[in-house]
C-alpha positions, 0 to 999 in steps of 0.5 A, a space after each residue: 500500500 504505496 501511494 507517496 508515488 502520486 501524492 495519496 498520502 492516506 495509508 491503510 493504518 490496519 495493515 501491519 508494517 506499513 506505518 510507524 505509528 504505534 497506538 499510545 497506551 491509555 496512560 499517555 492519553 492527554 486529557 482535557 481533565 482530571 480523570 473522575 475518580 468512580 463511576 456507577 455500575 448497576 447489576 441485574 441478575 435474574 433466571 430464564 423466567 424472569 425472577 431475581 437472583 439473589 447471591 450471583 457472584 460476578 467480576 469485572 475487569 479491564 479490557 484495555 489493561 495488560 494486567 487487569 485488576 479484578 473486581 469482585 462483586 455479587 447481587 443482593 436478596 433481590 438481585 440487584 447490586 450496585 458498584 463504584 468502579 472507575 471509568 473505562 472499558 471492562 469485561 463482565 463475567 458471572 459464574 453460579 454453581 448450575 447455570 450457564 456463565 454469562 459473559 458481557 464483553 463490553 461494558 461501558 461507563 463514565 462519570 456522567 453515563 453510568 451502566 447497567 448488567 442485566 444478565 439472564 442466566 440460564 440453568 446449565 447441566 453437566 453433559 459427559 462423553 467419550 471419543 473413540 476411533 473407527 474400531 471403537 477405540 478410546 481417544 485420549 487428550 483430544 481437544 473439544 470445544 462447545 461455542 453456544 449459539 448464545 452470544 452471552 456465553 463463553 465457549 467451553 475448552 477441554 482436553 479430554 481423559 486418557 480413557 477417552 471420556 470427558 464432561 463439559 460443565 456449565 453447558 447452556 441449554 440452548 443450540 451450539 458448535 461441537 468441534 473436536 480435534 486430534 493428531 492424525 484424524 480429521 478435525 470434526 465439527 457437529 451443529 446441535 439444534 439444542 443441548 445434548 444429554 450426552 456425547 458420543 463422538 467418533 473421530 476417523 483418521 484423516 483422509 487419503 487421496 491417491 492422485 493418478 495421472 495420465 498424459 494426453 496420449 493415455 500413459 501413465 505419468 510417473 511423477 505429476 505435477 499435481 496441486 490440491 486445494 481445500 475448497 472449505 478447508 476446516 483446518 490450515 490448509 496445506 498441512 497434508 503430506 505429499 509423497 510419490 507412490 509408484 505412478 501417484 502422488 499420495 496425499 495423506 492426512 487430509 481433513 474430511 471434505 472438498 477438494 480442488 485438484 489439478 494436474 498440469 503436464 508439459 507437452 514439449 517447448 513451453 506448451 503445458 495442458 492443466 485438467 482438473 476435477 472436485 474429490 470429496 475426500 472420506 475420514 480415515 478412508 483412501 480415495 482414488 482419483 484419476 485425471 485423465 485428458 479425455 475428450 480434449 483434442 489437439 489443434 493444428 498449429 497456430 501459425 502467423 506473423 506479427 507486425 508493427 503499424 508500418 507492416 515491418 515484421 516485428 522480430 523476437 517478440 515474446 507471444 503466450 496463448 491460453 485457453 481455459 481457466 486452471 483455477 475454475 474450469 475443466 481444462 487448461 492450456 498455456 504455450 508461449 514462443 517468440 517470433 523469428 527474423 521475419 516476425 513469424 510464430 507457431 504456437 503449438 499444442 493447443 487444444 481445440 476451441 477458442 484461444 487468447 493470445 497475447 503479444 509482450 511488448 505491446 498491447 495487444 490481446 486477441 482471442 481466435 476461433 476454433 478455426 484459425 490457423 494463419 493470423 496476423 497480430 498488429 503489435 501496438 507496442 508501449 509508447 516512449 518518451 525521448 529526449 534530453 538533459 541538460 545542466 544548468 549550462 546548457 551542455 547535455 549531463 552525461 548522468 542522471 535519472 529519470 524515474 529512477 532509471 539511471 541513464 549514461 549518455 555522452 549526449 545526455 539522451 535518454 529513451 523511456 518505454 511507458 507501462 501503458 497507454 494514458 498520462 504518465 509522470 517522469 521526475 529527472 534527477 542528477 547529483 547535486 541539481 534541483 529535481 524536476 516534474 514533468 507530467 507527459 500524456 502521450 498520443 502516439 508510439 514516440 514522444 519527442 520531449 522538449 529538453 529538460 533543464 536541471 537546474 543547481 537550485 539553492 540552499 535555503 537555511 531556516 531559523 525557527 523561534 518562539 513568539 518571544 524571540 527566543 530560539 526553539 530548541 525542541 525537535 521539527 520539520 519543514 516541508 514545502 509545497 507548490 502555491 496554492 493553484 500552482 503547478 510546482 515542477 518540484 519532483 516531491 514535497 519532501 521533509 527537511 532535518 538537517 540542521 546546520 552547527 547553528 541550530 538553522 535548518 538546511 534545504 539543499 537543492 531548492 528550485 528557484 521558484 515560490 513555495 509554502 514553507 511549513 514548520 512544526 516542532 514537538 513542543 514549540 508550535 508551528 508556522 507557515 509562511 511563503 518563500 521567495 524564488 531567490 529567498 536563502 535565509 529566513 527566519 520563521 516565528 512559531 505560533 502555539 499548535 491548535 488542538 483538536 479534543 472531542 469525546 467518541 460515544 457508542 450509539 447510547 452515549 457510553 464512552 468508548 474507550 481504546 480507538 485510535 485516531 489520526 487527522 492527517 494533520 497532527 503535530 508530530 505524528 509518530 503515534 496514534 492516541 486513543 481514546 481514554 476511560 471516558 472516550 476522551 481524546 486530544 489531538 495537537 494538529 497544525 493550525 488552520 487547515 481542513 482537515 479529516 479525522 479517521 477512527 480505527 480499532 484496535 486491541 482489546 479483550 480476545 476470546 468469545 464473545 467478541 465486542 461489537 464491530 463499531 465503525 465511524 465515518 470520516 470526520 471533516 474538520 477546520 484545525 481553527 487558529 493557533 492556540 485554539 481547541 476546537 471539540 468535537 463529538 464522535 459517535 459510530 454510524 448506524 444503518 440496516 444495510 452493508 456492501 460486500 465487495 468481492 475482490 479475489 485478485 486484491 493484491 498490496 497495490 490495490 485498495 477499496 473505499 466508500 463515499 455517500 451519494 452518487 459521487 462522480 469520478 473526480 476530474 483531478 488526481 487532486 480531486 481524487 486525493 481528496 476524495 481518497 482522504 475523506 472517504 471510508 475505508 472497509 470494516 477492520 474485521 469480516 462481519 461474518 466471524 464464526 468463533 470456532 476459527 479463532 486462528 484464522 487471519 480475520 484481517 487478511 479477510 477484511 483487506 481481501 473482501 472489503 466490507 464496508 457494514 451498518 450503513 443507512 439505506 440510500 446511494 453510496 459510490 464504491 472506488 477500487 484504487 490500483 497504483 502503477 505509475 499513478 492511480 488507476 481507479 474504477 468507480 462503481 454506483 450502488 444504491 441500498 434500497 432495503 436492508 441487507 448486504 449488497 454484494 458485487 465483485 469487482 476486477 483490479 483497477 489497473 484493467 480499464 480504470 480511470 489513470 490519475 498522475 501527477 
């Protein structure tokens, strides 16, 4: 998630690595005041049928804390109590000697919102069991676990005896997931409508499956390439053994369930056909599967030549055809080869019936019919940008850069082949020169560039001090940045720290052209004034930081405690504050900017049940004067309706967000940042959790498909950003009409999007 290449400085924080900033502990949180001391905690206790219960110990703990402490309480005659607790995030439990416990994750309370637990606690039983083997063996230490369809409730974990018997204690009474785990056999999972009285569970070993396979001129293959995937995989995936059994590949310790396996076999050059087919594979039995080519016939030769715009034989010019889909469909083919001196080709071993073929080099992708055989292909290559760089004297630099690319000509000419066609940005660099920008949109196969001039540019130092005059001493960085309606020919608007031995700030290779000038310090304040074409030394008065405070809420008003935050316009933003016990937070942000403030989640209790998913539109906002405190009130959104984006090929480049209304597609890489910076980003978890599958990567799921969830009905617009040398986007309208989730898929970006450069 690279986006500095085209200004889109809006990350995706939830994605681990991609930014330094770390969430601060609560005890860091500034606050607007002192911490209350107490809050009111009000408990209900009270049986199936309604009646109180009286003497029902509880306790309750911090769900934010690393090492909670633990406060204990128990309900009166009435049942009913009340507590004086600090304020914050806590986690409540209950447990009584014959019925279920009670769990509520997500107890929330302030000074001014006190809360109350109204538990129901349900009778529970003791429900015994034994496991056993195929032959009616017992099974010991075998891990099981109940999840109640009740989500008041804990799961319940045990390691069973070594007699194989078991007896889960405090089971509800209501319906559940009974999951069963064991070395060498297939993890097993039953759906009870209701509690059962006993349990008598046998675990079969895990499953073989004996792959055979056969060429397409029906002998066997000794050794093939075979791969299986788990359609419904229940436990990781790819923990089988894979081993070769005379002519076979066998795959041992397979989990009960579907599988997806392909065979793929080299047919001479580069050409290779793939077949493939669904086995269901049976606990503790083998299953044999062979995968044959039947049916599929070999075409003749396609043959042909290709050429470019002018009708010349293009020579060495990589080709690949295919047909089919391995990853979905029956049978598949791939071939590749390259064209000779008078630009011919043959591809061969392609099965009869439509096939694609695509020429490198170029953009071209043509699918024949079954009937072709001696075709011609236009290749329209990638176009390229040409020219030359110059010195600040006129003569040609014999070494520089563009994009990155280092060139080395005594002529200073450089050629650039372009990713495509459209727009496209190229920034030239050379030692000790200003950088420069220069945006090209191509309309043919060769652009001439007029030459382009580096210039020595200058070294601007810069003195920051107080309002009193007296030098800042704490630590800061300066930025530039174009005028505001100016296109700059600055290559980037990047941060300057060097400091020279009297404490000034030093630029190197300024352009000789106005810019803003930004300044902030840890502790000093900020400031931001324009600078000068030819200005090398200036000093900047620092005006005292505003400060963005504001309390986040859940829908009823309770505090929300342990959200971070970040505006994109803080003061020294090397950390994420969260909100404290109260749902306070403070954020000192550079004065007099617009500005967008974003909510994420992180941490908190794990186990089941988990809390609710909270999720916050983007919040606009104006940093106000310096010194000044603007505040403001955060509370989740709320709505029946979710939109499920379904993006198989989502990779680290590629991105999904989510604007209401009907928003067209901006007409600016501008307007398209700031559209990306004030948009919604997907929920930072799946809706969709089912507890029974505590290790899998939920976050890995959010960023593959994009949910966005608890939307009010009307229009939305959904934007799936791809960057390559800018920003390609595809925009797509949706309008909510009645509750539920609304479900499409989508394609990468990169194909067929708008592109924006800079």
């Amino acid at each position: 998630m690279r986006w500095s290449q085209v200004g889109l400085v809006v990350g995706m924080l939830a994605c681990a690595g991609t930014s330094n900033q770390k969430p601060v502990s609560v005890s860091e949180v500034a606050r607007t005041e002192a911490a209350p001391a107490s809050a009111l905690l009000t408990v209900l206790a009270k049986d199936a049928e309604g009646r109180p219960l009286p003497h029902i110990e509880f306790r309750i703990r911090e769900a934010m804390a690393d090492h909670p402490e633990v406060i204990w309480g128990t309900t009166d005659a009435q049942g009913k109590t009340g507590l004086t607790v600090p304020p914050g995030w806590y986690v409540f439990t209950a447990e009584a000697l014959g019925y279920q416990t009670f769990v509520d994750p997500d107890v929330r309370l302030g000074r001014e919102h006190p809360a109350t637990v109204t538990m129901t606690l349900r009778s529970s039983r003791s429900v015994p069991g034994r496991v056993v083997d195929g032959a009616g063996q017992p099974l010991r230490a075998v891990s099981l676990s109940w999840i109640p369809a009740d989500t008041t409730a804990p799961r319940l974990d045990l390691v069973g005896n070594p007699d194989g018997t078991f007896r889960f204690e405090g089971m509800g009474p209501g319906p559940g997931v009974l999951l069963a785990r064991h070395r060498g056999y297939s993890d097993e999972r039953w759906v009870h409508d209701a509690r059962p009285s006993e349990l008598k569970l046998i675990l079969r070993e895990q499953g073989t499956l004996r792959v055979t396979a056969f060429d397409p001129k029906g002998r066997p293959v000794g050794s093939p390439r075979v791969e299986v995937k788990a359609l419904e995989p229940v436990a990781k995936e790819g923990a089988w053994i894979d081993e070769h059994v005379k002519d076979a590949r066998m795959y041992r310790g397979l989990e009960a369930g579907r599988y997806r396996v392909t065979f793929t076999h080299p047919l001479g050059g580069n050409a290779e056909w793939s077949t493939s087919s669904e086995v269901e594979v049976v606990a503790g039995q083998t299953r044999e599967l062979t995968l044959r080519f039947e049916g599929v016939v070999e075409r003749a030769p396609l043959r042909g030549r290709v050429i470019d715009a002018d009708g010349r034989p293009v020579a060495d010019a990589w080709l690949s055809a295919s047909s089919g889909d391995p990853k979905k469909d029956a049978f598949a083919s791939e071939d590749s080869t390259r064209t000779d001196a008078q630009g011919r080709f043959t591809l061969e071993h392609l099965p009869q019936g439509p096939v694609r073929v695509e020429v490198s080099s170029g953009i071209v992708k043509v699918e024949f019919g079954p009937e072709a055989k001696d075709v011609l292909l236009e290749r329209r290559p990638s176009p390229f940008v040409e020219g030359r760089v110059l010195g600040p004297d006129g003569k040609a630099l014999t070494r520089f850069k563009v994009n990155s690319e280092t060139y080395e000509d005594p002529e200073g000419r450089y050629r650039y082949t372009l990713e495509g066609p459209g727009p496209a940005g190229l920034v030239f660099e050379a030692e000790g020169l200003a950088s420069t920008r220069m945006r090209v949109d191509p309309r043919e196969e060769r652009t001439a560039l007029p030459d382009v001039s580096l210039e020595a540019g200058r070294t601007v130092r810069v003195r920051l001090v107080r309002e009193n005059g007296q030098p800042a001493v704490s630590k800061g960085r300066m930025d530039l940045h174009p005028l505001p309606g100016r296109e700059s020919t600055f290559a980037w608007f990047q941060t300057f720290l060097n400091v020279d031995p009297e404490g000034r700030y030093v630029l190197d290779h300024v352009p000789r052209e106005p810019f803003i000038l930004d300044a902030e310090t840890e502790e000093d304040g900020t400031a931001s004034q324009p600078l000068g074409a030819d200005v090398e030394e200036v000093t900047m008065r620092l005006s005292p930081e505003a400060t963005l405070a504001g309390t986040m809420v859940d829908e009823s008003g309770r505090p929300l405690q342990g959200f971070s935050l970040m505006s994109g316009c803080e003061v020294y933003p090397d950390r994420l504050p969260v909100t404290d016990a109260e749902g306070r937070f403070r954020l000192p942000v550079v004065p007099e900017r617009e500005c967008v403030l974003n909510v994420y989640q992180y941490g908190g209790p794990g186990g089941w049940p988990t809390p609710p998913l909270r999720v916050f539109w983007p919040l606009r906002f104006n940093s106000g004067h310096p010194g000044e405190t603007v505040r403001v009130e955060l509370r989740p959104r709320t709505g029946p309706a979710a939109v499920q984006v379904s993006f198989p090929d989502a990779g680290e480049w590629d991105r999904v967000i989510l604007v209401p209304g009907d928003v067209p597609m901006p007409s600016t890489a501008e307007a398209m940042n700031a559209l990306i910076a004030s948009a919604a980003e997907p929920d930072s978890a799946p809706a969709e959790q089912r507890p029974e599958r505590q290790v899998e990567n939920w976050f890995y799921r959010a960023w593959g498909e994009p949910r966005f969830s608890q939307l009010p009905l009307g229009r939305y617009t959904v934007f799936v950003l791809g960057s390559r040398n800018g920003v390609f986007v595809l925009r797509y309208p949706v309008n909510l009409t009645e509750p539920g989730v609304h479900r499409f898929e989508t394609k990468r970006a990169v194909v067929g999007g708008v592109h924006f450069v800079h």
